[in-house]
ZAMARGU-4260 file (C-alpha; in steps of 0.2 Angstrom, whole numbers, plus 5000, padded with zeros to 4 digits):
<rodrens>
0) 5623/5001/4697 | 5635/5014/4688 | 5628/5027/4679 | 5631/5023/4661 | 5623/5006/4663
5) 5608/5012/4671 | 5606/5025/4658 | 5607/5014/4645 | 5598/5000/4649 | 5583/5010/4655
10) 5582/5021/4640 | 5582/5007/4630 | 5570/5000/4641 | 5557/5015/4641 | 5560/5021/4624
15) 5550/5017/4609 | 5560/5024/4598 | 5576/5012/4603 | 5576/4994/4595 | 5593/4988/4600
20) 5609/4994/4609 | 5628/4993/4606 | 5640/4995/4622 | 5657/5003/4620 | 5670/4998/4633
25) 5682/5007/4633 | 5697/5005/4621 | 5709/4993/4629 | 5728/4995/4623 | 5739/4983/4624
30) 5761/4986/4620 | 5767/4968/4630 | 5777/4966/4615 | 5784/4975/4600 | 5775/4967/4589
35) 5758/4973/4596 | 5765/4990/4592 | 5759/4988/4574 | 5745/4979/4576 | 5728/4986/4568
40) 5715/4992/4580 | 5702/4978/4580 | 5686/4978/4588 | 5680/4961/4597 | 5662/4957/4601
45) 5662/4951/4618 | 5644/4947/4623 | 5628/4948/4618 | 5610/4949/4628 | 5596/4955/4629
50) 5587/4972/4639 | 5568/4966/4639 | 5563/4959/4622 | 5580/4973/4615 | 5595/4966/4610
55) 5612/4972/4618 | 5628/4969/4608 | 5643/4972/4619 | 5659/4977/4610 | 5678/4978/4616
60) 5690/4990/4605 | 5707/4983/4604 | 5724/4992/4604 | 5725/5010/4595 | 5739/5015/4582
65) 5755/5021/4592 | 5755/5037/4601 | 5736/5038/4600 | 5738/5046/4615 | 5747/5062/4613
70) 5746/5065/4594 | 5726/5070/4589 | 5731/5066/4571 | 5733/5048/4577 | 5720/5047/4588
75) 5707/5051/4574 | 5717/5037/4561 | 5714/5027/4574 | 5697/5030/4576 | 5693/5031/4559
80) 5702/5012/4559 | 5690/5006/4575 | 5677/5014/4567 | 5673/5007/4551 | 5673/4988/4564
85) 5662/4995/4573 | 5649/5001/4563 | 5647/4983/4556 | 5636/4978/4571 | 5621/4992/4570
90) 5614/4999/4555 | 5610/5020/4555 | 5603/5029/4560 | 5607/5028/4581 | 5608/5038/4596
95) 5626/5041/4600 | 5629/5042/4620 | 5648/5049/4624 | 5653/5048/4643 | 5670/5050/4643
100) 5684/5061/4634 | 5701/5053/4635 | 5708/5055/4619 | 5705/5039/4609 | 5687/5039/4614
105) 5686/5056/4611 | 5692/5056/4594 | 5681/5039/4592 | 5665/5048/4595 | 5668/5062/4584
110) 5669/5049/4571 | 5654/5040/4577 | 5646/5056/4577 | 5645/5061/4559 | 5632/5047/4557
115) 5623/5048/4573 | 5605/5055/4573 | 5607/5063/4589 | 5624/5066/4601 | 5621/5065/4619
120) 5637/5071/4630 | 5634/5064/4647 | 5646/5074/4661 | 5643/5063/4674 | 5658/5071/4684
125) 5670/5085/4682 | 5679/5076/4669 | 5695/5086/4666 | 5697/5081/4686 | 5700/5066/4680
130) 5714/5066/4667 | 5731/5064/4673 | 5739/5074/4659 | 5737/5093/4654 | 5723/5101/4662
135) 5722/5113/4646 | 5723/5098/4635 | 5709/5090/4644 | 5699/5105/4641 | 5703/5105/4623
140) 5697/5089/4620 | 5679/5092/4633 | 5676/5108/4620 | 5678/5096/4606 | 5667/5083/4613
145) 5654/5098/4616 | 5656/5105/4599 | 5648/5088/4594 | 5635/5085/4605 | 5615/5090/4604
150) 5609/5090/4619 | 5621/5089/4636 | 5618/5080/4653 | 5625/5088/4669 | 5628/5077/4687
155) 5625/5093/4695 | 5626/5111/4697 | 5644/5113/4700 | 5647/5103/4682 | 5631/5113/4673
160) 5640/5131/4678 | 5657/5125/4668 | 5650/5119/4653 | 5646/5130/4640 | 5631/5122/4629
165) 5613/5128/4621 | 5605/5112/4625 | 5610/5107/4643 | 5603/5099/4657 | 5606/5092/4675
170) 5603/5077/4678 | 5609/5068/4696 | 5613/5051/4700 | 5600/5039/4706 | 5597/5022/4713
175) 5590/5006/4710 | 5578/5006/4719 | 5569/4990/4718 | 5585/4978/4718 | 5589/4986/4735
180) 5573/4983/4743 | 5575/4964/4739 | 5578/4953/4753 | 5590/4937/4755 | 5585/4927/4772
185) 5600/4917/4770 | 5613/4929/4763 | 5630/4928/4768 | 5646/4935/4765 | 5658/4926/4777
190) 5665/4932/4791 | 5653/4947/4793 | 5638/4944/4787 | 5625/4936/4796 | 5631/4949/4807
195) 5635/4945/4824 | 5625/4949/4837 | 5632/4966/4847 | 5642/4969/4832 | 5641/4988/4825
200) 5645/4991/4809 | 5650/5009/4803 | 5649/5008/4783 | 5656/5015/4765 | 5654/5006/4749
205) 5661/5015/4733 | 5680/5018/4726 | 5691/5022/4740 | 5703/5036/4733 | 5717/5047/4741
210) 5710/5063/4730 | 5694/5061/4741 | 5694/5052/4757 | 5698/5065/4771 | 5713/5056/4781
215) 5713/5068/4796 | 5690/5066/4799 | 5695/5047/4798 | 5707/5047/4813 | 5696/5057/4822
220) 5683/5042/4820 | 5691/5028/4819 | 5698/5032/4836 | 5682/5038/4845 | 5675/5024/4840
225) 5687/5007/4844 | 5672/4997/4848 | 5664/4999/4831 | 5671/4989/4815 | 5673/5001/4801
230) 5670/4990/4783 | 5676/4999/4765 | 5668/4991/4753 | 5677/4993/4734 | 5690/4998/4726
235) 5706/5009/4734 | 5717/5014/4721 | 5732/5015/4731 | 5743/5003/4741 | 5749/5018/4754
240) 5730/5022/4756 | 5725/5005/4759 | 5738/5002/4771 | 5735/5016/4782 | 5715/5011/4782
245) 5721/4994/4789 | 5734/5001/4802 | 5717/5004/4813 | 5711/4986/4823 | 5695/4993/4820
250) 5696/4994/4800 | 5693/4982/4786 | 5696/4986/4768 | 5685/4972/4757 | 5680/4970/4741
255) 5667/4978/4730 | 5650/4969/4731 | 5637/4963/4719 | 5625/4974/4715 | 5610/4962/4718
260) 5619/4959/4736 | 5621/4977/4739 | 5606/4979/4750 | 5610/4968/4761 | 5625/4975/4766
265) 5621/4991/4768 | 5607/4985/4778 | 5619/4978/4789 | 5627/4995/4794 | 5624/5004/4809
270) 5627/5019/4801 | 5633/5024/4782 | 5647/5037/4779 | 5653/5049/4767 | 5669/5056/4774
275) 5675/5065/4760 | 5684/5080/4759 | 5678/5095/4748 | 5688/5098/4732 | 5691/5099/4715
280) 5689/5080/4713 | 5673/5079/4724 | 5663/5094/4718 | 5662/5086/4702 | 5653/5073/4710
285) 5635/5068/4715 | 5635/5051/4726 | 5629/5037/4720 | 5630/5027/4739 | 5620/5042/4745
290) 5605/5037/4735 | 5609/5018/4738 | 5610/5021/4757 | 5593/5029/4756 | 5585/5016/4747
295) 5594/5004/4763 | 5585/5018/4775 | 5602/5019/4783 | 5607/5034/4795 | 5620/5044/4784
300) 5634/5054/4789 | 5644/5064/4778 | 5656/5080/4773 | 5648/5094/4765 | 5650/5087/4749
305) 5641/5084/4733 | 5627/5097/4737 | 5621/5083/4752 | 5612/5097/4761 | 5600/5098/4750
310) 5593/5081/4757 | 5589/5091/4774 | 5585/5079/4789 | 5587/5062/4779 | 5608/5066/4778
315) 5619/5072/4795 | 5633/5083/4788 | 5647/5086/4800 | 5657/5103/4798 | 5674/5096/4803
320) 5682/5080/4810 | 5675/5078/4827 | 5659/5085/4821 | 5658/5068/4811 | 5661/5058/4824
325) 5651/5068/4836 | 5635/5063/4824 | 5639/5046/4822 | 5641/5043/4840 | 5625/5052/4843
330) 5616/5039/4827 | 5621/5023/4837 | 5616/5033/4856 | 5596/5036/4851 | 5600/5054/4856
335) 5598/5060/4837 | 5582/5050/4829 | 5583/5047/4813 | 5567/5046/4802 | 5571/5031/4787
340) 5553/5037/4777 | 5560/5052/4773 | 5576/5044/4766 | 5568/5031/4759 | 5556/5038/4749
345) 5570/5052/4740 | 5578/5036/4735 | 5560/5029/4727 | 5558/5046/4720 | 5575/5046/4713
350) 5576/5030/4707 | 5584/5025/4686 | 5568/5017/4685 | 5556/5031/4687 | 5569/5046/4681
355) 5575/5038/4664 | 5558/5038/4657 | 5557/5055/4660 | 5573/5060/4652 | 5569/5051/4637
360) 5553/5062/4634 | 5568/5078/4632 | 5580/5067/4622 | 5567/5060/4610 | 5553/5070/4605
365) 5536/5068/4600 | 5533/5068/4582 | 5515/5064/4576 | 5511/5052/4588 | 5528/5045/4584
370) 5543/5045/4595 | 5558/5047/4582 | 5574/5058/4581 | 5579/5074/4570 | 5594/5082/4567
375) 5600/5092/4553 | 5581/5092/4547 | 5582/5074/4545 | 5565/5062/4549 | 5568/5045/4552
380) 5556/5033/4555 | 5555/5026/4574 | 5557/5008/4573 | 5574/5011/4563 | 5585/5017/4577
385) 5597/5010/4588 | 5606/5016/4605 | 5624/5018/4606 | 5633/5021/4621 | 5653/5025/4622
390) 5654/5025/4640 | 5672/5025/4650 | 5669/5008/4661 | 5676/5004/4676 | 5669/4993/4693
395) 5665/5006/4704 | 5650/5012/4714 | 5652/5029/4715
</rodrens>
């Protein structure tokens, strides 16, 4: 499950003080033809259900005023415009939750913000890594987002030395827990699961991106090892990066999978890899498939990245290409034992289930008895609020 979903549905789960919540896509432009140029921003409510006996309105903002993208002036008209449409489906005061800063967004939540009763910014990556435009500009728009914020949650420690708050926080990724550990006796997922017998499987699920996936460890691997099938699961964001994943016999490039089948195919694999290659892009990150492979009690292989090392015996991190492959070879030999408890029970531990709670205890204190937000020296009463999230959306698992 991707972080801003998990967040947000168990803090609203776990939390007293949060009645209802409101998910934010994120803002969908459309220019197919001139006339959509000036059209008004709209706001469209595109479903509705329910996070335990909580109500979860889900909302798409449509199109933004022209040029919303590189002028701030129009960014926050457009904004102002989206707004006022949202803002018809809670009443104040709420919990505003920001987890993105592309320039509509980031002029939306500033708007948004001035009647929130509390501003969480969630930096659930490096995220001026992940603008195309301007570094400096992207910048610009993270100070404005942190100028707005109360409190501030940081992926990991690489993230939390950048970010320049009062009220911040690390707080890494984790699984879920239970969903993984359920079983389907009959799953299948044609032509490679059941799986085969004599079949090994060498396996990656997550987005499959030329800034991280390490070209030169892979041939190393991919060639060492021709009698093992190599399966990508999820999104490649390039057709040259795709193509040269499928050159190899031994390599298949599939779709992402369901979350609630996602057990059992990491289950499947004969071991789980990470072969990223340390840089801007990655140290931003902390690995949501690590924790999922965990939870599979999967032997895991990966590049020194995302502070893996810190799992000590329940990861294998290679120092170089033939390193990686060296490790996996010795996974599917015996000669290295790996120990699954260990693994498996960081991943309990380190489960959205059993670490949401806990964050909610910072987010939303005690009062009296009472769970309820202040801000500005304003009391509300508990049962009032509502959680809003703004968080960038995309299928990807890691």
């Amino acid at each position: 499950m991707k972080r801003n979903l998990a967040m947000f549905t168990y803090l609203l789960k776990s939390s007293g003080a949060l009645n209802s919540g409101v998910y934010i896509n994120k803002i969908k432009v459309c220019r197919d033809r001139l006339a959509d140029y000036f059209a008004t921003p709209e706001v469209t409510d595109i479903a509705k259900h329910r996070v335990g006996r909580k109500s979860v309105t889900v909302l798409q903002p449509l199109t933004g005023l022209p040029f919303s993208y590189r002028s701030v002036a129009v960014a926050r008209a457009s904004a102002s415009l989206l707004a006022r449409r949202i803002r018809k489906s809670f009443d104040e005061p709420y919990l505003l939750w920001i987890n993105t800063i592309s320039p509509l967004e980031c002029a939306l939540a500033e708007v948004l913000a001035e009647g929130a009763d509390h501003v969480v910014f969630d930096s659930s990556d490096d995220m001026t890594t992940l603008e195309h435009s301007d570094p400096g500009v992207a910048r610009q728009r993270l100070e404005r987002t942190l100028r707005i914020a109360d409190s501030v949650l940081c992926v990991n420690q690489h993230v939390y030395d950048l970010i320049e708050h009062p009220n911040k926080r690390i707080f890494r990724n984790c699984t879920t827990f239970e969903t993984l550990q359920r079983t389907q006796p009959n799953f299948k997922l044609a032509p490679w699961y059941p799986k085969k017998p004599g079949a090994t499987y060498i396996g990656f699920i997550g987005s499959i991106t030329e800034d991280r996936i390490d070209r030169a460890l892979l041939d190393v691997a991919f060639s060492r090892l021709p009698h093992c099938t190599f399966l990508f699961y999820g999104y490649c964001d390039s057709l040259p990066l795709a193509q040269y994943l499928r050159s190899y016999p031994n390599v298949r490039v599939l779709d992402p999978v369901p979350n609630d089948d996602l057990g059992e195919v990491i289950r499947g694999f004969d071991v789980a890899i990470v072969p990223h290659r340390d840089n801007t892009s990655t140290r931003g990150n902390d690995l949501l498939k690590v924790m999922d492979y965990f939870a599979c009690g999967v032997p895991v292989v990966s590049t020194g990245v995302s502070d893996v090392q810190a799992y000590g015996a329940a990861v294998r991190v290679a120092s170089n290409p033939a390193d990686f492959a060296n490790r996996i070879q010795e996974l599917l030999a015996g000669t290295d034992r790996y120990d699954s408890s260990l693994a498996i029970s960081i991943a309990h531990e380190r489960s959205w289930e059993r670490q949401v709670p806990r964050l909610s205890e910072w987010l939303i204190p005690q009062q009296n008895g009472k769970r309820r937000f202040c801000h500005d020296q304003r009391e509300r009463p508990a049962n009032q609020h509502q959680n809003l999230i703004t968080p960038d959306t995309g299928p990807t698992f890691a």
